[in-house]
N, C-alpha and C positions, 0 to 999 in steps of 0.2 A: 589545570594550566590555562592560563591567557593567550592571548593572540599573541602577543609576543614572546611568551616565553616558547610555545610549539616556534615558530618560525626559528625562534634563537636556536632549537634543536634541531630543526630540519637543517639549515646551513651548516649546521657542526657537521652532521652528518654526509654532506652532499662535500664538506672539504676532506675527508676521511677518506673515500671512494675513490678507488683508483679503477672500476669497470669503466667501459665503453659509454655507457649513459645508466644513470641514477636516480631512480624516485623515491620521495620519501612521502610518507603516509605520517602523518602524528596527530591525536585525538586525546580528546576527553571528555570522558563522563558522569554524568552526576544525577542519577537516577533513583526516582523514591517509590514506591508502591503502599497504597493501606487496601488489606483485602477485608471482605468482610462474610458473614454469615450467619441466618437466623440469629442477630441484630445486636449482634458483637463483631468486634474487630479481633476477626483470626488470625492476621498475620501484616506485621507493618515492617518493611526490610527498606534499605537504603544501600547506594554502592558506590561506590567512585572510583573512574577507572581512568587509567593513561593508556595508552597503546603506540608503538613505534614499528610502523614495516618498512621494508626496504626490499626495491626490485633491482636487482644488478642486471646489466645485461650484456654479455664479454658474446664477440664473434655473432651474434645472434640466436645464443643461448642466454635462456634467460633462470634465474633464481631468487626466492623470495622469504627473507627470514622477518620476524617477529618477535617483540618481547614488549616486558612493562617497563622493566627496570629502564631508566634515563640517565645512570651513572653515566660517568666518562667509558671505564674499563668496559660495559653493557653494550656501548653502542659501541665501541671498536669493535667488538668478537663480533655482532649482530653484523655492520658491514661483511667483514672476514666471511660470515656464515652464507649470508646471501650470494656471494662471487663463488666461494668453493660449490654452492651448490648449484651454480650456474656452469659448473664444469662438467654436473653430473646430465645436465638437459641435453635433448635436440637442439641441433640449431635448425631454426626456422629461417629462409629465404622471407618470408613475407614481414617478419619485424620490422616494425618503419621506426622511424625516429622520433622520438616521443614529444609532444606536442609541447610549443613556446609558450601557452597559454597566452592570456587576454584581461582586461577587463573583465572585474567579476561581482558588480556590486549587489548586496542582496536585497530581497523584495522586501518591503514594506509590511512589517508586521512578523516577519521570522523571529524575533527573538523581542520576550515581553521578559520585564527584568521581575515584573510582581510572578512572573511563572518561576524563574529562577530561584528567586528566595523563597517559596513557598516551603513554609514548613509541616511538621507530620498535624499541625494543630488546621490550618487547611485543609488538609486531607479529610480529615476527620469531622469539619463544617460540614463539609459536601455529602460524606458518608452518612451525617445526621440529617437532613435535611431528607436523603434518599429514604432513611430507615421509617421517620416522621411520616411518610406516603404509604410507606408496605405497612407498617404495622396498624395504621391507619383504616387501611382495608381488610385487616386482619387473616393477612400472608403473611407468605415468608420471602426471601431473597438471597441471595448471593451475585457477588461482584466484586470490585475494584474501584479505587480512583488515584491513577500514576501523576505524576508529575515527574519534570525534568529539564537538564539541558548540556549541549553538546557541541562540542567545539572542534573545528577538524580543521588542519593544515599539511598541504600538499604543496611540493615541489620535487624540482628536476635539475637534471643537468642540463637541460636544453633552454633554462631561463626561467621557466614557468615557478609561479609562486604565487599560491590563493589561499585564502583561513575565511571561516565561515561557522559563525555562532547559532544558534536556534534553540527554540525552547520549546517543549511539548504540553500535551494534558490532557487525559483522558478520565470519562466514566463508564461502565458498563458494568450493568442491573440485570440480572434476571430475576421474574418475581414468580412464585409455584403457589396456587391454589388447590383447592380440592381434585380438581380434574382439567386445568389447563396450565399455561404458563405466558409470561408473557416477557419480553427484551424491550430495553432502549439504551441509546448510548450518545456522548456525546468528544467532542475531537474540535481539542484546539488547541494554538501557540498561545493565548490566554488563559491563564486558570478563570479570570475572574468571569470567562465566557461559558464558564461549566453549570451551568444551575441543577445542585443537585433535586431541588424540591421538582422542578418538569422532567426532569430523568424521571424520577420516582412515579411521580405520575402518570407520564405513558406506558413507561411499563404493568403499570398496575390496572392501567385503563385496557392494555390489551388482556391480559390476564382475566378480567371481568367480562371483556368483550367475548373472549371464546371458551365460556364456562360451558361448561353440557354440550361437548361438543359433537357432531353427527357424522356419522360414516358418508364419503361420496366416491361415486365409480371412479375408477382410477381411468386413462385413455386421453387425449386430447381438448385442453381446455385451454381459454383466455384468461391470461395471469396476470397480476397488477402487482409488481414486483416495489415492493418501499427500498428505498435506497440502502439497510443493510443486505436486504436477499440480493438485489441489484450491484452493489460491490462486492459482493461473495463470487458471485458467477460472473461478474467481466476480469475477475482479479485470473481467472486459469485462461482470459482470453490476450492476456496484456504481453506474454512470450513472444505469440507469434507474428510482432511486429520490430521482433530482436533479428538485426543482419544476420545473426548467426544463425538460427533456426530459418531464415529464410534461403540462406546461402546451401546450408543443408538440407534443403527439402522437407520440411516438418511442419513446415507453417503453413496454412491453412493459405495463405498467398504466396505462395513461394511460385515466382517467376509469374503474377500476373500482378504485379502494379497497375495502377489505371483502369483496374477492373469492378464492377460493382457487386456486389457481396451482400450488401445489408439495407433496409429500408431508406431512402431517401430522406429520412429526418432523422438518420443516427450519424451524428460526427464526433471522435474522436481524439483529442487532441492529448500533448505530454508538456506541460505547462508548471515548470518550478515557480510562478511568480504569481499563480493564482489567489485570489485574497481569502482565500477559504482554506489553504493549505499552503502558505508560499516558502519554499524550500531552499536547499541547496543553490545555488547560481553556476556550478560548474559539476565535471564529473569527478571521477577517481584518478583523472590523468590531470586534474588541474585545469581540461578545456574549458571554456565557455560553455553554457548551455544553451542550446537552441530550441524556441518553441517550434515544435513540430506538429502539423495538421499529419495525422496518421491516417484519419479516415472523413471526409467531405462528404455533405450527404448521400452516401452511403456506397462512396468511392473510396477504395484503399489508396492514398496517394501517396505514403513513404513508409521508411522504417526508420528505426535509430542505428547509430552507428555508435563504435567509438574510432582510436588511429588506425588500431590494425583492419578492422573489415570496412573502414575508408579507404585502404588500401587497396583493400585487396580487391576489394568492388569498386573500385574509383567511384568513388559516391560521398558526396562533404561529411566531416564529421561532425555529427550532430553534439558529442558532447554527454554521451550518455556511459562511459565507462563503468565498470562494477570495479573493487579492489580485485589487483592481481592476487596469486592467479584465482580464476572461477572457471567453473566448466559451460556459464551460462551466456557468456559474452554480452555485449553491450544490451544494455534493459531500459524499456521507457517506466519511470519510477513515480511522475509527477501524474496521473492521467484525469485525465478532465473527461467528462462527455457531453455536449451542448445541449440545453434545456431547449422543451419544446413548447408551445403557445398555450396551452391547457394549464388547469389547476389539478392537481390531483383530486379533487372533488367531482372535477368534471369529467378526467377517466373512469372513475366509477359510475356516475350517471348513465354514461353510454355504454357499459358491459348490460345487457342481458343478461347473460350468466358467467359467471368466473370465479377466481378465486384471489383476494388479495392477500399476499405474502409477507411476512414482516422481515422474515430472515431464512438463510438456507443454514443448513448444518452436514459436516462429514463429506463435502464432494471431493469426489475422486476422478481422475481422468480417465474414460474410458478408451477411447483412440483419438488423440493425438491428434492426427493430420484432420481428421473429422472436425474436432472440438468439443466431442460427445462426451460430455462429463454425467455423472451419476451423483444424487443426493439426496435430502429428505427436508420437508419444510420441516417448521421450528420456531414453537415461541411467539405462537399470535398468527396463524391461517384461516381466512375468514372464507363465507361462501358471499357471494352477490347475486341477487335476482330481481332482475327487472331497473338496475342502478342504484339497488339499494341494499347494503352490508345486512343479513338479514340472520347473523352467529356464527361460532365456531365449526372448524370441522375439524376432524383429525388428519393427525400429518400423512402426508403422499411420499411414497419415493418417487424422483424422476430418471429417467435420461435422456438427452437432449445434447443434442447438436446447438452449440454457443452462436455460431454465426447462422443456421437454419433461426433459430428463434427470433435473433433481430432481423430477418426476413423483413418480419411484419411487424412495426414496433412504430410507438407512440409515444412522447415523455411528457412530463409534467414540467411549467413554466420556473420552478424553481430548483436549485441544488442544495445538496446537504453533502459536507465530509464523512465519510463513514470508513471503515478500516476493522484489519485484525489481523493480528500476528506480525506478518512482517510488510504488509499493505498499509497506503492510505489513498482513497480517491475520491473523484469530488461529483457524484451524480446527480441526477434526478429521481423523481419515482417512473419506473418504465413500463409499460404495458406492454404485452406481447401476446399475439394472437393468437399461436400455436405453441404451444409447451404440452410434452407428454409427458403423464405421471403415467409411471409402472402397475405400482402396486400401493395399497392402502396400509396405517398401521388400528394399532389397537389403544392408540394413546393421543 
């Protein structure tokens, strides 16, 4: 569905409604995936989806139904369904009145039309290109390369009406030699930004690079985190700058805004319109989106909101809503973190000893209020001595305190998008002085 056809649905919908106030969610998808392995395409799938939600909200109970179907008779019963089941809720005193929305134009470069029409014969350019590098070096591989695009329109009874297009692209390679492995990936609203021939490459450079790889003590080392390991571990630290978990006590800042936390050259920002990732322009309520400084050299200075914990904290709403209902409340989704004066060549120079990280793999949260997450490198861990990458080692479990690490931290003058699963963000490479690895493996 087009821009205009979702809006034509949503209106239909918002005149059907006879609750207190009415939002409608309407979307579409059109998502292709080619996967591959030892140097065939194992699986090429493609999907196209519609989707219609609807939040009633009668007395200050609220209800939320769902479907595909965009019949007439479809969206009657889905109204119906959402109000009855709005009979079945609490009602909540803090439900505020759903936002008028705003201006909502999108950033520059959200939606690339050659990403849109990419077909599986694309796909498949890129996948050769990738295979041409591994087989090259005489590995092996497995990975992907997605393509897509997506279209969402939101309104309300309270006026508000925003649609918003984008288009996606990714690759990610792993590549397995005799006794190492190596990762790269790449992430953009352009396909034509994906080069699979440098994918291929780095991953097979790091594969090379940590061949024969050596045991090292496990304990307290200086880590040089590359921008996948580096958005793996700030992706479990991005919660705790959500009103909800701060309102609750769970966030690592909960009730010390204006307080310093982290190194003086770490700032963190929630930035839809960044040229490396430029996104949505509004939330799941239709607001506007706000770029928010979250964290100031190395001051906590806000969090995200959406209506309800603007309310309830009298605090502006930033514009960061999730689709009703969620148990996770308003989320900073866009995050940026400011690069720092250094080349990442020149953080390696200056390690005496360390370890530089390509990627983390399987972290888990340890405790919560902490930030103590647990995990294992992966896919290209190198040893440094004296500033200079000097081979492999084998992977470390860690666990580590998320906001302890960036204590003492350093980043590189550049950023790179990196992302997985249901993340994307826009880092640097990070240095950090104190990271504790647990225990060693055997691989």
């Amino acid at each position: 569905m087009d821009k205009a056809q979702r809006e034509a649905i949503a209106k239909r919908i918002l005149a059907l409604s006879t609750a207190d106030q009415t939002e409608v969610i309407v979307s579409a998808q059109n998502s292709a995936l080619t996967r591959f392995t030892r140097g065939v395409s194992n699986q090429n799938v493609a999907s196209i989806d519609n989707g219609v939600s609807v939040r009633a909200i009668v007395g200050g109970r609220t209800g939320v139904a769902a479907t595909n179907d965009t019949s007439d008779e479809s969206l009657k019963a889905l109204v119906a369904r959402a109000i009855e089941m709005a009979s079945f809720a609490p009602s909540d005193p803090e439900q505020p009145q759903l936002p008028a929305g705003g201006p909502c134009p999108a950033p520059e470069g959200a939606f690339v039309d050659a990403t849109a029409k990419a077909d599986p014969f694309e796909r498949a350019r890129i996948c050769d290109a990738i295979l041409t590098e591994v087989e090259g070096a005489g590995y092996w591989s497995s990975g992907y390369v997605s393509t897509g695009e997506s279209g969402i329109t939101i309104a309300n009874s309270s006026g508000a009406l925003a649609s918003f297009d984008g288009t996606d692209a990714q690759a990610n390679v792993k590549v397995t030699a005799s006794d190492s492995t190596g990762f790269a990936e790449r992430l953009s609203t352009d396909v034509g930004a994906i080069d699979g021939t440098d994918v291929g490459r780095r991953a097979v450079e790091k594969a090379r690079g940590t061949a024969s790889p050596r045991s090292v003590e496990p304990g307290t080392w200086t880590v040089i985190l590359e921008p996948p390991a580096f958005g793996e571990l700030l992706a479990y630290l991005v919660s705790h700058f959500s009103a909800q978990t701060y309102d609750e006590g769970s966030s690592f800042c909960s009730g010390a805004l204006d307080s310093a936390f982290f190194d003086a050259s770490f700032s963190l920002y929630d930035d839809f319109a960044h040229p490396l990732a430029p996104g949505m322009p509004f939330d799941f309520e239709a607001h506007p989106k706000s770029r928010v400084t979250l964290v100031k050299n190395g001051v906590v200075r806000d969090i995200v909101t959406d209506s309800y914990y603007a309310r309830k904290l009298k605090r502006p709403n930033t514009g960061h809503a999730l689709p009703a209902p969620n148990a996770y409340g308003p989320q900073a989704l866009n995050i940026v973190v400011a690069p720092g004066s250094k080349t990442r060549e020149e953080l390696i120079a200056e390690t005496t000893r360390g370890l530089l990280i390509s990627r983390f793999w399987y972290i888990r949260v340890v405790d919560q209020k902490k930030t103590i997450v647990t995990g294992m490198t992966r896919d290209g861990t190198y040893l440094i001595e004296h500033g200079r990458i000097t081979g492999g080692v084998r992977n470390l479990r860690f666990n580590q305190s998320i906001v302890e690490a960036l204590g003492a931290a350093s980043f590189s003058n550049d950023q790179h998008r990196t992302g997985q699963y249901s993340y994307s963000l826009v880092v640097p490479t990070a240095k950090l002085e104190r990271f504790t690895f647990s225990s060693t493996t055997e691989f």
